[in-house]
N, C-alpha and C positions, 0 to 999 in steps of 0.2 A: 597380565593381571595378577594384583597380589591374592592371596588365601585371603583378604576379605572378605565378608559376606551383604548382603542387603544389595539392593538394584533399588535406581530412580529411575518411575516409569514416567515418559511424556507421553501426556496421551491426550489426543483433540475429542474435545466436547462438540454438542449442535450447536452451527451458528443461531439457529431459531429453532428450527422444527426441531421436534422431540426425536423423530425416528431415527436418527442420524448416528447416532449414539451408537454404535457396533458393541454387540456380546462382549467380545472382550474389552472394550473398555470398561465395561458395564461389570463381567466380572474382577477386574484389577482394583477398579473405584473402589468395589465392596469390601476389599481382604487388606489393602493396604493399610499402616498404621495410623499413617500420617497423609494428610494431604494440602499441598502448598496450593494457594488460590490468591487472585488477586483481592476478591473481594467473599468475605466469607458467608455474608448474607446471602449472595449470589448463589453460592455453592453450593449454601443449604436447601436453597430453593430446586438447582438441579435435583438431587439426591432424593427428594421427597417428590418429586414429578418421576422421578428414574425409577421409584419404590428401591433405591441400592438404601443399605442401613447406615445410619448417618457414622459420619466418622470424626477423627479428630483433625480439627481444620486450622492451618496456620497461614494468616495470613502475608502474604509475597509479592510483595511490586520495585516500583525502578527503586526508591529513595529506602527501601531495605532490606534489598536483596543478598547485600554483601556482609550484612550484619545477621543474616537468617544461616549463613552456610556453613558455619560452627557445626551448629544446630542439629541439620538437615546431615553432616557427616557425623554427627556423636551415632544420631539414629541409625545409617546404613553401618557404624561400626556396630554397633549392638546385633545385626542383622536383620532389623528392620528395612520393611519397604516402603518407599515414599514417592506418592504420583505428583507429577506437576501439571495443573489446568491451568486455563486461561480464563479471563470471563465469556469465551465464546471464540473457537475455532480451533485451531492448530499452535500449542503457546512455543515460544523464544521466537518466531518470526519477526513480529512485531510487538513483541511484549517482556517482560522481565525473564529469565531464566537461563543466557548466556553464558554468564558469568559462574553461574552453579552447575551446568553442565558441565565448562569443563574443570571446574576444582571437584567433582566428584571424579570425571576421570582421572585425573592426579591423582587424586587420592588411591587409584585401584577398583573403585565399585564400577558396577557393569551400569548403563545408560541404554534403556530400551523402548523405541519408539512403538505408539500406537498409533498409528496413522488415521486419519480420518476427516469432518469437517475442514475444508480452508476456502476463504472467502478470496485469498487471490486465487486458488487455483480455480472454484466456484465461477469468479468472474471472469477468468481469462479463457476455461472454455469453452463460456456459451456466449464467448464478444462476440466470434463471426472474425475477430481479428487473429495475425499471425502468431502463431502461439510460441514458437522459438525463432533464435534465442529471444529471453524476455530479462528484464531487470527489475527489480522489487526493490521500491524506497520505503515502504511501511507509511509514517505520514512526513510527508513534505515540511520541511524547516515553516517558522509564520514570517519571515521577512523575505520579500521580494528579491534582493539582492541574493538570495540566501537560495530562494530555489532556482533564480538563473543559475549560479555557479553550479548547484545540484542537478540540474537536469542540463546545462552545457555540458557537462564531460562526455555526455551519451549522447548528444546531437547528429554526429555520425556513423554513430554505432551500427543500424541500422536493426533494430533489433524495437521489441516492443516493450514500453514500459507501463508498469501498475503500482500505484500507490491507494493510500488510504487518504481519504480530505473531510474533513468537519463542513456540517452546509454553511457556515458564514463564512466558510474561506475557500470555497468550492471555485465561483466566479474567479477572483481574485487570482488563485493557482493556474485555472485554463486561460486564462489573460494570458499571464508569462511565459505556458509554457507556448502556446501559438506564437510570443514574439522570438523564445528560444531557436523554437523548434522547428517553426513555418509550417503550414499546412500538413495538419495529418487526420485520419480516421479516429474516429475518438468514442468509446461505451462508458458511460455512466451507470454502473450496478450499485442498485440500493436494498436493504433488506432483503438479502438473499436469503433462498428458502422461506421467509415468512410469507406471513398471507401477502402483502403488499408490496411482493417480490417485485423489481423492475429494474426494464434494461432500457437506459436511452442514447439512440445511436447516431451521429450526426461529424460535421466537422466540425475539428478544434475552434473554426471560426463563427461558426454557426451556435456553438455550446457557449462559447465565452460571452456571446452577447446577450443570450437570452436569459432572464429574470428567472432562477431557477430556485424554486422555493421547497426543497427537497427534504424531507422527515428521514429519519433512519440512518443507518450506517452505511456509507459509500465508498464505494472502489468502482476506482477511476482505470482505464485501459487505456493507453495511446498507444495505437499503430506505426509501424515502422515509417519511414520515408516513403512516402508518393513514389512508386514505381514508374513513373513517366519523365521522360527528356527532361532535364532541369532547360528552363526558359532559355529563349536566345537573349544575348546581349541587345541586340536591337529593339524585344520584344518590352526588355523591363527599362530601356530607354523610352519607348513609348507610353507604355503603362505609368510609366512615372510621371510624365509628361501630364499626360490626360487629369491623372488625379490630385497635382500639383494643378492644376486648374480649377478644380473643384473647389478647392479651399479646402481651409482645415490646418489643426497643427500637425508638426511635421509625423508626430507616431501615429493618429490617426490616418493622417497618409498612408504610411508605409502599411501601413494594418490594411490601409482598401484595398494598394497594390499588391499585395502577399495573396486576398482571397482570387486575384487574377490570376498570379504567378505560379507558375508550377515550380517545385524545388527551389525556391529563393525563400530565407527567412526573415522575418519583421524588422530584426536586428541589423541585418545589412542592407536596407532599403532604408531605415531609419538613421543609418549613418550615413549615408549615401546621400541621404538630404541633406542633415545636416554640415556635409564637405561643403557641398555645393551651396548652401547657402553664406554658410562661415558664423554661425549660430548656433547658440546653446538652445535645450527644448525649452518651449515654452511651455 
């Protein structure tokens, strides 16, 4: 560390409930010079629920964060201190602040966390599911192709993943990731901490099809791999058989046989028609 002075404090604000808020962040908010927010209206509105004395509020997201960090280093040169919030939890997880942590570290100033509110970890202790190891995508890419490749690299991992989903793209996401991923354990956390806090727990197959018309902020939990026998060869010869009788096109197929199959995923049952037929999807 050089003889600079000034510290960037990060420090997590309440997802919802006010209580959340820990003494010291509460003391850090109040004394700091500067504080970078995503949305300033926002902030203000904490600050005056928090009774902390309002301060000077700059605002800091993705498209101007790297134009803000001049700025944000003139002030720790001076020895000013400057906090970074989020509009709600734990910020650079999934939000802007990356990039200025560490060009303040380059620069010498010291980087000190407060720790407190976070909706993945929020969500991911009270799933009921395996808690390590886990992997955090923040929110899932919006094109299909885009989160197969995103959540194929982790398909074996074995390990449990959390993202954040918008509710018009909720269904959508748990479609894929069931054809990815093949049958797994699956929590839907919404409004964590608020009054209309909820947990909905079910499988990826079961989730994906149901009309879910969800209010609020969500974070999604999927469970590792089915800890049981992956199917026998014979058994997803039959299975295939049966629901290849049923009718249907061939990824609805493979989607019936996957909710039979243990350890077989949507994608390899769905190709497996497809060889067999010598046919593109319809």
């Amino acid at each position: 560390m050089s003889e600079a002075k000034g510290a960037l404090w990060v420090v997590a604000t309440p997802l919802g409930n006010p209580g959340d808020l820990s003494p010291r962040a509460r003391d850090i908010l109040g004394r700091v010079g500067l504080v970078l927010c995503e949305d300033t209206r926002r902030a203000a509105r904490l600050f005056a629920d928090q009774d902390i004395p309002p301060g000077r509020f700059l605002s800091f997201y993705d498209h101007n964060e790297e134009g803000r960090i001049p700025q944000v280093l003139d002030h720790l040169a001076a020895g000013g201190e400057v906090a970074l919030i989020s509009d709600a939890g734990t910020p650079v997880l999934a939000d802007p602040g990356y990039l200025l942590v560490r060009a303040v570290r380059e620069a010498g100033h010291a980087v000190r966390p407060v720790p407190g509110p976070s909706a993945v970890m929020a969500a991911l202790c009270a799933s009921g599911l395996a808690p390590q190891p886990f992997v955090f995508f923040g929110f899932l890419p919006r094109k299909s192709g885009d989160i197969r490749q995103t959540l194929g690299r982790f398909a074996l991992a074995g390990c449990s993943l959390v993202f954040f989903e918008r509710k018009d793209r909720l269904g959508k996401s748990l479609a894929v990731a069931l054809e990815v991923l093949g049958e797994r354990d699956c929590v839907i956390a919404r409004e964590l901490t608020k009054t209309h806090e909820e947990f909905i727990p079910g499988r990826l197959s079961d989730l994906a099809s149901r009309d879910l018309e969800l209010l609020g902020e969500i974070t999604v939990v999927v469970g590792p791999a089915l800890s049981k026998p992956v199917a026998a060869q014979d058994d997803v010869d039959r299975v295939l058989c049966e629901e290849l009788a049923s009718g249907g096109k061939p990824r609805e197929v493979a989607r019936r046989a996957a909710t039979r199959l243990t350890g077989v995923a949507v994608k390899d049952l769905y190709e497996r028609i497809l060889a067999g037929r010598g046919e593109a999807d319809g």
